[in-house]
N, C-alpha and C positions, 0 to 999 in steps of 0.2 A: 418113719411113715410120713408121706408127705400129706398136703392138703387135699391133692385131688384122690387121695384113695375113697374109696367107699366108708371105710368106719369115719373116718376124719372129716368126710361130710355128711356121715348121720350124725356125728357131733353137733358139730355147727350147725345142722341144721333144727337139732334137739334145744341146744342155745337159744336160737333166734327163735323160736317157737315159743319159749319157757317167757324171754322178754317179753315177746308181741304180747301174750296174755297176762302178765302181771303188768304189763302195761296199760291194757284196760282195766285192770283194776285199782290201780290208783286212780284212773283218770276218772271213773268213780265211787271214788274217796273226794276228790276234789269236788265234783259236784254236790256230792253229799255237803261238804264242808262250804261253799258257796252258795246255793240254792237258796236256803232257807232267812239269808239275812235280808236280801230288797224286803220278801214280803211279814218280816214281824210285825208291822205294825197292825197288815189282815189278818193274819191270827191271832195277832189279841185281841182284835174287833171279834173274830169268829169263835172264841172260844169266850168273851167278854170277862177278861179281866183287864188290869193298868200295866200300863204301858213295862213299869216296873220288874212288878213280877214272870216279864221274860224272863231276866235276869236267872230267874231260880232251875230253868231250864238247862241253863249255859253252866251253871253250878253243879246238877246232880251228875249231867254228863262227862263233865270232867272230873270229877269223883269218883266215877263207874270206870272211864278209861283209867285213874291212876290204881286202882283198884284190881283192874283184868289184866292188863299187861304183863307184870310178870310172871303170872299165873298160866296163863295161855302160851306165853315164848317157853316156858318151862316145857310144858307139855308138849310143845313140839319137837325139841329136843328129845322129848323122851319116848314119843310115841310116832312121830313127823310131820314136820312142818304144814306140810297138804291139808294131814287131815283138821290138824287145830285152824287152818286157814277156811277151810270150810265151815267148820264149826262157826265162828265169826262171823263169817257169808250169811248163813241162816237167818241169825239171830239176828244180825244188822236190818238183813231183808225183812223178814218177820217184823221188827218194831217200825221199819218204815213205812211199810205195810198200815200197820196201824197205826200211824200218825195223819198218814191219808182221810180215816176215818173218827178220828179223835172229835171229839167234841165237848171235853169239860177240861177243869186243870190239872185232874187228875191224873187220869187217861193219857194225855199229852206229856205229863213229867213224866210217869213212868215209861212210855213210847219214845222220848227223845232220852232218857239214860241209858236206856239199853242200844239205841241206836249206838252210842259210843263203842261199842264192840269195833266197829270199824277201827280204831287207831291202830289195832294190834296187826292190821293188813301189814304195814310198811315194816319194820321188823320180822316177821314171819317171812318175808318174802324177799329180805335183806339175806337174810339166814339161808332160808332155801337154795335163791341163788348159789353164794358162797358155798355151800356143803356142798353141792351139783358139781361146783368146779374144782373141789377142794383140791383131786389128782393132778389136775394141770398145774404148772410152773408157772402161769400169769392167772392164777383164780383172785388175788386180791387184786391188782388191776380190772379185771372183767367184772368183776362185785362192784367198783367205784366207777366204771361205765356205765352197768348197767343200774346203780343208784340211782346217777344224775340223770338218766333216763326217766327212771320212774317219779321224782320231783318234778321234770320238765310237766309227763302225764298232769303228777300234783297239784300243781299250778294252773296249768292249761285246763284242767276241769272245773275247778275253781272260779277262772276267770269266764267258764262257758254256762254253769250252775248259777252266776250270779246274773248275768245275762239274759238267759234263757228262761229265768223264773218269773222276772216280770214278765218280759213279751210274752210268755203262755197264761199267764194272768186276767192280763189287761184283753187278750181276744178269748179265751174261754170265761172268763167271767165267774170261774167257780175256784173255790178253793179246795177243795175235796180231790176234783178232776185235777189240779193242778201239781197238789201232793201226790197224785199217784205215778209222775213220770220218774222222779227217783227210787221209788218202789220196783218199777218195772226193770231201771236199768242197773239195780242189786239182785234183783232176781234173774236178772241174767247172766249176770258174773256169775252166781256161784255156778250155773252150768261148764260156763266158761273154763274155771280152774276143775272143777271137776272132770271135763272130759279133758283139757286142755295142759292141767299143769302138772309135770311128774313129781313122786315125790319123793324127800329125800331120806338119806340112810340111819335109820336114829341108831344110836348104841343101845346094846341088849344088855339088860341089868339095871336098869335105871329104877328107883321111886321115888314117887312126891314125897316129899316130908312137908306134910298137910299140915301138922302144927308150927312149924318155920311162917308158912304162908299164913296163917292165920294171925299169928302174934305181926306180921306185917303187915296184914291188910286190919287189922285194929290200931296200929298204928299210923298209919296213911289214912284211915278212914278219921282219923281225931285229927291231925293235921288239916288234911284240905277241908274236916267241918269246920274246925276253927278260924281257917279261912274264910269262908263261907259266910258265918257269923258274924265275922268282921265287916263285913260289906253290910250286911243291915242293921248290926247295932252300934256297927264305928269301934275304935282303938281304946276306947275306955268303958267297954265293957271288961268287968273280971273274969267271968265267965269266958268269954273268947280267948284272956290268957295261958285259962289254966285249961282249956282243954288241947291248945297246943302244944301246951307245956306236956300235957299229959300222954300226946303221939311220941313228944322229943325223948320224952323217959323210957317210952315202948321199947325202942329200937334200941336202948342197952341189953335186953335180954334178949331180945331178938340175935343182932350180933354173937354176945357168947353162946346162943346157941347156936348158930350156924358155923361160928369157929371149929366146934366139939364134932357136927356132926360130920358121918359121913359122904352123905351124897344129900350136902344143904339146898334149900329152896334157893338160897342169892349164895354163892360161895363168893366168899368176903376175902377167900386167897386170892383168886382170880382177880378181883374187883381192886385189890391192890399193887397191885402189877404196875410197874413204873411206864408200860405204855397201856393204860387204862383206866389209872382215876382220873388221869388228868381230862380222859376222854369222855370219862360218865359226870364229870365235875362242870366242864364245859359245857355240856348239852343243856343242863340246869341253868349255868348263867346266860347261855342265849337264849332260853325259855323266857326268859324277861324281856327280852326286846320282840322277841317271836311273835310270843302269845299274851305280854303283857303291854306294849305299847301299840296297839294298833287300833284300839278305841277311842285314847288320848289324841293320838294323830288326827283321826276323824274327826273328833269333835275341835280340834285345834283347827283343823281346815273351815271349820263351819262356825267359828266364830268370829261374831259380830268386831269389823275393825273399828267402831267407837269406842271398842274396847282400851282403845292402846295397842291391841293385840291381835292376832287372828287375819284368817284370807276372806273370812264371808263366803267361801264356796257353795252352791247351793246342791241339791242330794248328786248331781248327773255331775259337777264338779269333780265331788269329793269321789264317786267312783272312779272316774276319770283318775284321780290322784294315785289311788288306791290297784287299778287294772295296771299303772306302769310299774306300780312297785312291784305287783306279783312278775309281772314281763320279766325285771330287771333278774328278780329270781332265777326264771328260768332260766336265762342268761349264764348266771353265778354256777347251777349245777352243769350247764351243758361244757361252761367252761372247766370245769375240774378235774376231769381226766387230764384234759392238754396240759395245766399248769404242773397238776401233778406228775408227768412227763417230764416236765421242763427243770422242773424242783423236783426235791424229794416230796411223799407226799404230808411230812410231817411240817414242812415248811409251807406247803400248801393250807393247813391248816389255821398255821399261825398267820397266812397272808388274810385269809377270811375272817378270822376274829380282828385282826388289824381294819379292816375295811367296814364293819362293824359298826366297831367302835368310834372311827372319825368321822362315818355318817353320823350318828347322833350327838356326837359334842357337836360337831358342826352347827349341831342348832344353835347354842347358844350364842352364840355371835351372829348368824347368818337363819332368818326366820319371818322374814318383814314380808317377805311375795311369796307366790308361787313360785317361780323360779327359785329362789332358794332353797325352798322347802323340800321341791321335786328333784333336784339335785343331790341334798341330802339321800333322801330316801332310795335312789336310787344305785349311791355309793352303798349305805348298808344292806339293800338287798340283794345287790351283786355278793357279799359276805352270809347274807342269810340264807341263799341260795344252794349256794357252795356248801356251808355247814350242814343243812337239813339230806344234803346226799352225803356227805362223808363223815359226817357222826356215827351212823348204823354202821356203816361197811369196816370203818377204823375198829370199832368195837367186834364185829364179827371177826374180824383177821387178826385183832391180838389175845382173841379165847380160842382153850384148848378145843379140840373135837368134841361135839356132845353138848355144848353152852355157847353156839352161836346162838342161838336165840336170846336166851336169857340176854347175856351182852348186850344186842342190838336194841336188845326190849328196855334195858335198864337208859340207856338214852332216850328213850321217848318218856320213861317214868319220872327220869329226873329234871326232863326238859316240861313237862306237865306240871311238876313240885312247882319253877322255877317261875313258872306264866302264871300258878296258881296265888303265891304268894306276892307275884308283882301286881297282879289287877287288884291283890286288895289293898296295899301301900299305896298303889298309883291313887284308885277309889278317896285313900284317906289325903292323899298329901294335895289333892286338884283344889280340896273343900279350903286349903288353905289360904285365908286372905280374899277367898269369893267375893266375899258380901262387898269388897270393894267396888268389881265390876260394875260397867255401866250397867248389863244387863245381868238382869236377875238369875239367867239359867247356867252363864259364862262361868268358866272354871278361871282362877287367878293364874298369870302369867308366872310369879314364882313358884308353880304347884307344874307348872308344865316344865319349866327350868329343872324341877328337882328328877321329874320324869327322866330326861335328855340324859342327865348327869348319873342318875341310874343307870340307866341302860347302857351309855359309852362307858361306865365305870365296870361294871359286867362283863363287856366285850375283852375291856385290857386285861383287867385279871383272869382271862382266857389267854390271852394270848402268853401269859407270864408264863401259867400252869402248863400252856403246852409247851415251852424251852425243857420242861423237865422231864419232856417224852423221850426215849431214846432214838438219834439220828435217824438209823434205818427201817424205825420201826415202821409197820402198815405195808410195809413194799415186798414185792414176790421177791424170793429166794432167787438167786443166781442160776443161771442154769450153770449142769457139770459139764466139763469141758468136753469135746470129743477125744476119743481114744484112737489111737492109730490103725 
């Protein structure tokens, strides 16, 4: 069958359709994930509490995402993809909806965690993809096109969310009105994927094993509290030990049960697969630089250079900073079909944790301007880039039929662990040697060194773990030869 028959281009054109609209839904995911930072400061004037207690905002919801993720890639697996993708749509719409309208701290926490529903779009729609194409002979190739597709979205929303929230701000003059433009355009997506996305084939026989998932999310839910806790009562609380301690101990009976059973909430076979811990192991250590250095950055760009340290960037700066590094991103994903082309795409992977990584030791020598700084970051996020589209897709193409989801979900989970546990180290290690500073608010320049060296130390012990993937792993099967 060639291209130009009739099936071959309702293919193609069922394809391009499927992208075009998960494409807008990333892009808002992006905005959602951009939007709301220009204006914290107005709504902690609008809701009148300190500056501070954003902070607990940013905590519950990433509690809530490491929380739904597996739960929800499960279930679409088992039930499909679409409809858990909707599900998600609502609820996200729904609490954005009422965030628009929020007016105490209350209100506002519980409306921005359940917002977090959204993270589960990008795995559900990793998965979807891949199962759509699973027939063809290039479905893992067309999953890691249409990946770095939808990060490009990712970013590019992001960088329009962050943009667009002031300027609607500063000329409506309301913050209510203002919160309602990401409301409007969640609530259009979900029509979007509802009329828009087809869905895909789940396998018959499937059930939850609701107590798998419970003894998990008791365990994740003491982990990232423990984290949590850590940010406000610091590393010599007891109590913040032993209730991490007491997630780490969860996940032993967790495990043997999931070994035992038959159709486990996380199957821990799969998940050990020599082309796939290394890939859910990775995700976790670039959540550190992902989702845990990019605060530090910021405020590193916006300290005072009487420090000794620091660019002084002032707030339009420091976005400036921050707008090239998302750029460079897109960049990273668009580029990773082609490399992966060039290379295998397991080599492709280990080229991105490589790039990674030298962006961030690079600081430590190289840090005094912006130019240096932007340089850096711009190396690692051509790495971050790349990894944020071929994390999910590698993981969907080395599970069996039935746990593409799960898979692709399990990288967002452990890439959430990874950012969770880095903002509270990074939190503790800034406070080191402070008081030195000239100014009082500045974090010490050895507490930013220890950052650097975290995060480039993360990326290599990525790159290690991926040598021990197998060669051809992630890459479409050969085609069969023709027959005479």
């Amino acid at each position: 069958m060639t291209l130009t028959s009739p099936a071959a281009r309702a293919r193609l054109g069922i394809s391009a359709a499927l992208i075009g609209w998960l494409f807008c839904v990333e892009f808002t995911s992006g905005v959602l994930q951009g939007y709301y930072v220009p204006l914290v400061s107005d709504i902690v004037k609008h809701l009148g509490i300190h500056d501070a207690d954003y902070n607990w905002f940013d905590a519950a919801q990433l509690l809530l995402s490491a929380l739904v993720v597996p739960i929800l890639a499960k279930l679409g697996d088992m039930f499909g993809h679409k409809r858990m993708l909707l599900l998600a749509t609502a609820l996200t719409a729904g609490s954005t909806w009422a965030l628009a309208f929020s007016g105490s701290f209350t209100t506002y926490l519980i409306a921005f965690a359940l917002q977090g529903f959204y993270v589960v779009w990008l795995p559900l729609e990793v998965a979807l993809i891949f199962e759509r194409g699973r027939r063809s002979q290039t479905a893992v190739a067309q999953t890691r096109r249409a990946a770095g597709l939808l990060v490009v979205a990712l970013e590019a929303g992001a960088i329009v969310g962050a943009v667009l929230s002031g300027i609607l701000f500063t000329s409506l003059g309301s913050l209510p009105v203002t919160l309602t433009i990401p409301a409007i355009c969640t609530t259009l997506v979900f029509f979007a994927i509802l009329f828009g996305v087809p869905e895909s084939e789940p396998l018959p026989g499937r059930r939850l094993d609701a107590r798998g998932f419970v003894v998990l999310s008791i365990a994740l839910l003491l982990i990232t509290g423990g984290l949590t806790l850590m940010r406000s009562a610091g590393p010599g609380s007891v109590w913040v030990w032993v209730i991490i301690a007491a997630g780490l101990l969860t996940l032993v009976p967790f495990g043997v049960r999931e070994l035992r059973a038959d159709d486990p909430a996380i199957d821990l076979r799969v998940m050990r697969r020599p082309a796939m811990w290394p890939v859910i192991t990775t995700a976790g250590l670039i959540g550190i630089s992902l989702l845990g250095a990019q605060a530090p950055l910021s405020t590193f760009a916006g300290t005072d250079p009487s420090n000794g340290y620091g660019l002084g960037l002032a707030a339009s700066g420091r976005s400036l900073l921050i707008g090239v590094y998302l750029i460079s991103m897109i960049v990273g994903a668009v580029l990773l079909p082609l490399v992966s082309s060039w290379m295998t795409p397991r080599w492709a992977l280990i080229l991105a944790s490589a790039l990674v990584g030298i962006g961030y030791l690079l600081f430590l020598p190289f840090h005094a301007s912006t130019t240096e700084v932007l340089v850096n970051m711009l190396i690692a996020g051509l790495g971050s880039g790349a990894l944020v589209a071929a994390l999910p897709a590698a993981a969907a193409a080395a599970a069996p039929r039935g746990q593409t989801g799960v898979a692709s979900g399990m990288t967002n989970t452990t890439k959430t662990l990874g950012g969770s546990i880095a903002a509270a180290v990074f939190g503790v290690v800034l406070l080191t040697g402070a008081t030195q500073a000239a100014t009082s608010t500045a974090a010490s320049l050895s507490g930013y060194m220890a950052v650097w060296v975290i995060c480039g130390a993360g990326a290599v012990a990525s790159v290690v773990l991926l040598f021990f993937v197998p060669r051809e792993a992630f890459a479409d099967a050969p085609a069969p030869a023709p027959t005479a």
